[in-house]
C-alpha positions, 0 to 999 in steps of 0.5 A: 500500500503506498504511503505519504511522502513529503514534496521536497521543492513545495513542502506539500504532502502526496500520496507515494508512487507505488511500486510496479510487480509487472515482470519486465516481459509484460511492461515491454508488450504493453509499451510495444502495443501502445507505441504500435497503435500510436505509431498507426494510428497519429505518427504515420497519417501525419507524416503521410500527409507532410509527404505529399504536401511537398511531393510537388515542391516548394513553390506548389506548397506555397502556392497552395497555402497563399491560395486566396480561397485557403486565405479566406478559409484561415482567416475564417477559421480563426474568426470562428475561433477568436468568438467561439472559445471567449463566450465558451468561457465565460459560459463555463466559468459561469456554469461551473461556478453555478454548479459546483458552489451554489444549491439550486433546482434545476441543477441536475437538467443543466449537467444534462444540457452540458453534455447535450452535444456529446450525445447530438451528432455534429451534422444533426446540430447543424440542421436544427441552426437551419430549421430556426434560422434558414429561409424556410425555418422557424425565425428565417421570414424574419431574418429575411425582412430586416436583411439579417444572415445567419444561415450560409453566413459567418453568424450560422458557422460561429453558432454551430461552432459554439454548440459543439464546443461549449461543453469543454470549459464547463466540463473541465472545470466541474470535477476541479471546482467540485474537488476544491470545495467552498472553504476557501470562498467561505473563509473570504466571505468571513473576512469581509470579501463578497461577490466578484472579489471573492470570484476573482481574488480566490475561485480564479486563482484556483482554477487558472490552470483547469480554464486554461486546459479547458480553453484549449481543447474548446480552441482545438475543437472549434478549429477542426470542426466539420460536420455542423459547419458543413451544414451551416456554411454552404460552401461558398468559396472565399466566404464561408468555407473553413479550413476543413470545409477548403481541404474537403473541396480541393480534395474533391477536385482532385488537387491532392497536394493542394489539399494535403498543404492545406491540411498540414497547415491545420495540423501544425494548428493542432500541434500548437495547441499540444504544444501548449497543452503539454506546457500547461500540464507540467505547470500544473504538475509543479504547482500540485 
């Protein structure tokens, strides 16, 4: 059974790592499985498409990338994103703070809400924006009369985008804000503090990492979203087409390495986001 051990560096007490019984034969298989699906699954579809990215050279993958249409579906990809992932936040700051230090009726129907688009396919969510806001929807007819676009338009594509990633705040923060508990905000209120200093001078502080790790997996998600932005978008070349929707078009086409450039584009987006992933999960290791 592992003990308690005392952190030299923080002084803080932890639990003790506990010692492994695996024979070195079984710790080789299931490193080796691990590293094999790994390797098949990530590794070798990455370095496939940095292959045929440049099968044509440099200028052809230049060329790809300054494309105005792939222009266009960068600068919309980070629109979509710069909106989506701050009102995710504060969404979910709002909702775990809700949830995790108030009693209220209802809460167990807002959990629910939550989780709602895990369980609702991307696609299906994109149809319910164009049953409200298309031309033949339940709210398009007005939309219509005062020259308001969602649908085929950036406002639709921010929306879809939001559905489908406005769970990963929130649900990163749930578990850490529920382990944290309310003695800390307890104890600022007796000694004088109320309301938002309380939010932004212990409960923030406290959960800085946790939103932050949240805030990327939303931004990872909204860049790479298809299937309710596919819907929502219509297609139209330099308007309303993102860098998944461009990829899926180019590939269409038939310009395979136009189409693997741009993705490779999207991947180094995604290894940013590890990257920064990574970097906050050591600082919060140290910080523990």
């Amino acid at each position: 059974m592992a003990g308690i051990v005392t952190n030299p560096r923080s002084g803080k007490s932890q639990p003790a790592k506990p010692h492994l019984t695996e024979s070195k034969a079984v710790r080789f298989v299931l490193i080796g499985i691990s590293l094999l699906f790994i390797g098949l699954i990530v590794i070798l579809p990455m370095v496939s498409v940095i292959a045929e990215s440049f099968r044509k050279g440099w200028e052809a993958y230049l060329s790809a990338l300054t494309d105005p249409d792939a222009m266009s579906a960068l600068k919309l990809t980070l629109i979509t994103a710069l909106i989506a992932v701050p009102l995710n936040t504060i969404f979910g700051v709002a909702a775990a703070w809700a949830i995790t230090k108030f009693k209220f009726r209802g809460k167990n129907l807002l959990v629910t809400l939550i989780d709602l688009p895990f369980a609702v396919s991307p696609v299906v969510s994109g149809l319910i924006y164009v049953l409200l806001f298309g031309a033949q929807g339940f709210l398009g007819p007005w939309l219509d009369k005062h020259d308001i676009d969602i649908i085929f338009a950036t406002p639709g594509i921010v929306l879809a985008t939001m559905f489908v990633t406005f769970p990963f705040v929130a649900r990163e923060l749930i578990p850490l804000m529920e382990a944290q508990g309310v003695q800390d905000e307890e104890a600022a209120v007796s000694l004088g503090a109320r309301g938002w200093r309380v939010f932004f001078k212990v409960t923030l502080p406290n959960i800085k990492w946790g939103l932050l790790y949240g805030m990327i997996l939303c931004n990872a998600r909204a860049m790479g979203e298809f299937g309710a932005v596919s819907v929502v978008s219509g297609h139209i070349r330099g308007e309303t087409n993102t860098l998944p929707l461009h990829i899926e078009i180019v590939y269409n086409e038939y310009q395979f390495s136009a189409a693997f450039a741009v993705a490779s584009l999207l991947m180094l987006l995604a290894i940013i986001t590890l990257v920064a992933k990574s970097i906050l999960e050591s600082r919060m290791h140290q910080e523990q």
